[in-house]
C-alpha positions in Angstrom: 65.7 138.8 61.2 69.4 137.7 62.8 67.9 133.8 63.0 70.0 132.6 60.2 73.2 133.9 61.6 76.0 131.7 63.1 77.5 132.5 66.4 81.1 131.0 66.9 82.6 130.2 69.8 84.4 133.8 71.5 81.3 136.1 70.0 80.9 137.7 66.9 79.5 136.5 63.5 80.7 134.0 60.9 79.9 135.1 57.2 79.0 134.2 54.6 76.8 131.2 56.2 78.3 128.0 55.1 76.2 126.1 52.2 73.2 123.4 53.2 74.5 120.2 53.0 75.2 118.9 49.7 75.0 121.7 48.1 77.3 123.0 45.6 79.1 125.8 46.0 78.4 129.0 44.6 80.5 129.9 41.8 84.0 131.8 42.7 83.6 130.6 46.4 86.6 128.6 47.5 87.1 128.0 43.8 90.9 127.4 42.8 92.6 129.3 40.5 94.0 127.8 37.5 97.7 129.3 36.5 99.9 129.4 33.4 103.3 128.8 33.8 105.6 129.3 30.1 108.3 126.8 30.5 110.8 128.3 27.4 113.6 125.7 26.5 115.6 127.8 24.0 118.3 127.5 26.9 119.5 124.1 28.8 118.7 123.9 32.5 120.0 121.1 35.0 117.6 120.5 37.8 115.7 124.2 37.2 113.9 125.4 40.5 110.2 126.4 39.9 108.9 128.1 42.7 105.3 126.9 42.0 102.9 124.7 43.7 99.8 122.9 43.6 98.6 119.7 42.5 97.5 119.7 38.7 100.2 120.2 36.5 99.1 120.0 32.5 101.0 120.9 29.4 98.1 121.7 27.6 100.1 122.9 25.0 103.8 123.3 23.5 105.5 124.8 20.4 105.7 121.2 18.9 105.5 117.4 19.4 109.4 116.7 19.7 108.9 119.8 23.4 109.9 117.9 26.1 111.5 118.6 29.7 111.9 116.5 32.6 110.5 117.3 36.1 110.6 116.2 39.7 108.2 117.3 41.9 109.4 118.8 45.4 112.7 117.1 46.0 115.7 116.2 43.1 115.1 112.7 45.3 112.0 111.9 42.9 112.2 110.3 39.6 112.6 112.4 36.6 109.0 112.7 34.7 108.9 113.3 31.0 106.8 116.0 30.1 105.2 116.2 26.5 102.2 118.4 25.6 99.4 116.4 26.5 100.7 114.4 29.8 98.2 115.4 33.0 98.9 114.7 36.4 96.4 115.6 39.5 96.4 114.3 42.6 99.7 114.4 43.6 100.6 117.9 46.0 104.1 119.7 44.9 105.3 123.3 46.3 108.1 123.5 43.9 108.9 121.9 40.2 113.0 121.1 38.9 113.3 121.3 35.8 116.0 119.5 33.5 116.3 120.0 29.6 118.1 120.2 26.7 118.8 123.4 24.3 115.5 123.4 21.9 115.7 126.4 19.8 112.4 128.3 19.9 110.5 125.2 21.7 108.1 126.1 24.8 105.7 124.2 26.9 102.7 125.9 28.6 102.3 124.6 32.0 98.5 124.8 33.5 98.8 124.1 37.0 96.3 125.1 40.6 95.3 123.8 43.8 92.3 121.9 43.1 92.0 121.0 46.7 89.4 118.2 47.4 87.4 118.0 44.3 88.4 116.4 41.2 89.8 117.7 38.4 88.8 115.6 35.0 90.2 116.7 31.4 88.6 115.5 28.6 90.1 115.2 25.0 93.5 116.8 26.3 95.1 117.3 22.6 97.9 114.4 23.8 100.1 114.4 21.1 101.4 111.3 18.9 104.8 110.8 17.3 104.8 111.3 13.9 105.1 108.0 11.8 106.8 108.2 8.5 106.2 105.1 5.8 108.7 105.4 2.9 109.5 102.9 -0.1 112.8 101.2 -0.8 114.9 103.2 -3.7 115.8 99.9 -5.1 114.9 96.8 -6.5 117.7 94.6 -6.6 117.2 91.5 -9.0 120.4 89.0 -9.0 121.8 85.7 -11.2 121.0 82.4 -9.8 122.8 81.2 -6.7 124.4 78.3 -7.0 123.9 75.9 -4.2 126.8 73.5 -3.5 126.6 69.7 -3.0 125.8 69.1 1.0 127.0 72.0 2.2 126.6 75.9 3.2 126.6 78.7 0.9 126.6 82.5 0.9 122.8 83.5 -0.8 123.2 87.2 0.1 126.7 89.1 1.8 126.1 91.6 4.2 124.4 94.8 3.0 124.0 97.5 5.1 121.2 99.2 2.5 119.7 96.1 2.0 116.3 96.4 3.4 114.0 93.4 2.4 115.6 89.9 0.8 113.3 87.5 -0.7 114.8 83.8 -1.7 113.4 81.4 -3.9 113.6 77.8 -4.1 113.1 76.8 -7.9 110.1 74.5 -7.9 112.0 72.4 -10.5 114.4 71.4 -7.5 114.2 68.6 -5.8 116.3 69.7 -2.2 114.9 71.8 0.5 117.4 74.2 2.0 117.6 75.3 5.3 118.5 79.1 4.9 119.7 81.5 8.0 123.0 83.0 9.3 126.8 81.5 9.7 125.6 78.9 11.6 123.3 76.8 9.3 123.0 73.3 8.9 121.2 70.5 8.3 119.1 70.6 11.1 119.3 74.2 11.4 117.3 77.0 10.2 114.5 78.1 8.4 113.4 75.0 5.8 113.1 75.8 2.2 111.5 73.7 -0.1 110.9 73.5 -3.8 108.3 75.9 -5.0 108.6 78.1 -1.7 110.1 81.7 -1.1 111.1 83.6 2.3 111.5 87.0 3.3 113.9 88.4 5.3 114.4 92.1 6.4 117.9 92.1 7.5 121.6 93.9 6.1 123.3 90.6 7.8 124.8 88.0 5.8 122.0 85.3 4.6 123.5 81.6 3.7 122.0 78.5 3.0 122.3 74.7 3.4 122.3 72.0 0.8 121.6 68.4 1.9 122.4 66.6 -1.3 123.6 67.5 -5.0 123.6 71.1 -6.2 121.0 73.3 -7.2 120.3 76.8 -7.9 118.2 79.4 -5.8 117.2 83.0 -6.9 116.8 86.0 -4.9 115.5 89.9 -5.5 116.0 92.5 -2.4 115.4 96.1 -2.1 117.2 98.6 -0.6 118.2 102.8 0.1 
């Protein structure tokens, strides 16, 4: 009845027997504990000490997108890692956190971490959050008189507009010259070409001028802006 006991070296009896070969081990045995830690960030911290260790650490969740701390693990030697909700890291063994963060009034990151010892720890659709991205039309459209193009030479289509968002530029089809439109420094053989007929569009607050390689003509132009 004692024939499936294990005798170890210096008597006595080694329980539980250890699991055939292969075999997985029966739930709760050896299993690692997974841990909540609530990092709040209402106050600033400079290189915070977290007496915790293991080698998963998860922010599975957090009060909002714009949460974020930095965190070396073991030393203030390491790099600085940015913590978001969403960002895993396994693998790597810490036995204490520093933490370094600004004020965030009523912002919070849950830290899930545990020693997941020599088994691999995989987390599937893990909630990583994405910035928000915000499209929004110009206030204004902006329609102008004709710009008069001098006779070989440069000339200021649009000045400097620091609401200006979006500047398109015409070249009359009845013309016969194609400009060469870009900043201070255009020339003849400088800039982008312009010929009769065409339009470009720029997004840009700077100052947009023109050359004019032979007699006068006029240009027109529309831009938008805040």
């Amino acid at each position: 009845m004692f024939t499936n006991r294990k005798y170890p070296e210096g008597g006595g009896v080694k329980m539980p027997l250890d699991a055939p070969a292969q075999s997985p081990l029966p739930y709760g045995l050896f299993a690692a504990g997974l841990k909540v830690y609530p990092l709040l960030l209402d106050v600033a911290r400079t290189s915070h000490k977290l007496s915790i260790s293991g080698n998963v650490l998860w922010a599975y969740r957090a009060s909002s997108l714009t949460a974020v701390a930095s965190i070396q693990f073991n030393t203030l030697e390491g790099d600085n890692i940015e913590y978001r909700e969403g960002l895993f890291i396994a693998g790597a063994k810490f036995s204490s956190l520093y933490v370094t963060h600004t004020a965030q009034a009523g912002q919070y990151l849950m830290l899930l971490y545990t020693e997941d010892a020599s088994r691999e720890m995989r987390v599937f659709n893990s909630n990583m959050g994405a910035a928000t991205v915000m499209i929004s039309k110009s206030a204004n459209l902006v329609s102008i008189a004709d710009v008069v193009m001098g006779a070989v030479g440069r000339t200021v289509v649009l000045a400097a507009n620091a609401n200006r968002r979006t500047a398109i530029i015409t070249n009359l089809a009845a013309n016969a010259n194609t400009f060469r439109i870009g900043d201070v420094s255009c020339t003849a053989t400088r800039g982008a070409p312009l010929a009769p007929g065409e339009s470009i569009s720029l997004d840009t607050t700077d100052d947009i001028q023109g050359w004019n390689p032979a007699l006068a003509e006029n240009l027109t132009c529309v831009y938008t802006e805040d």
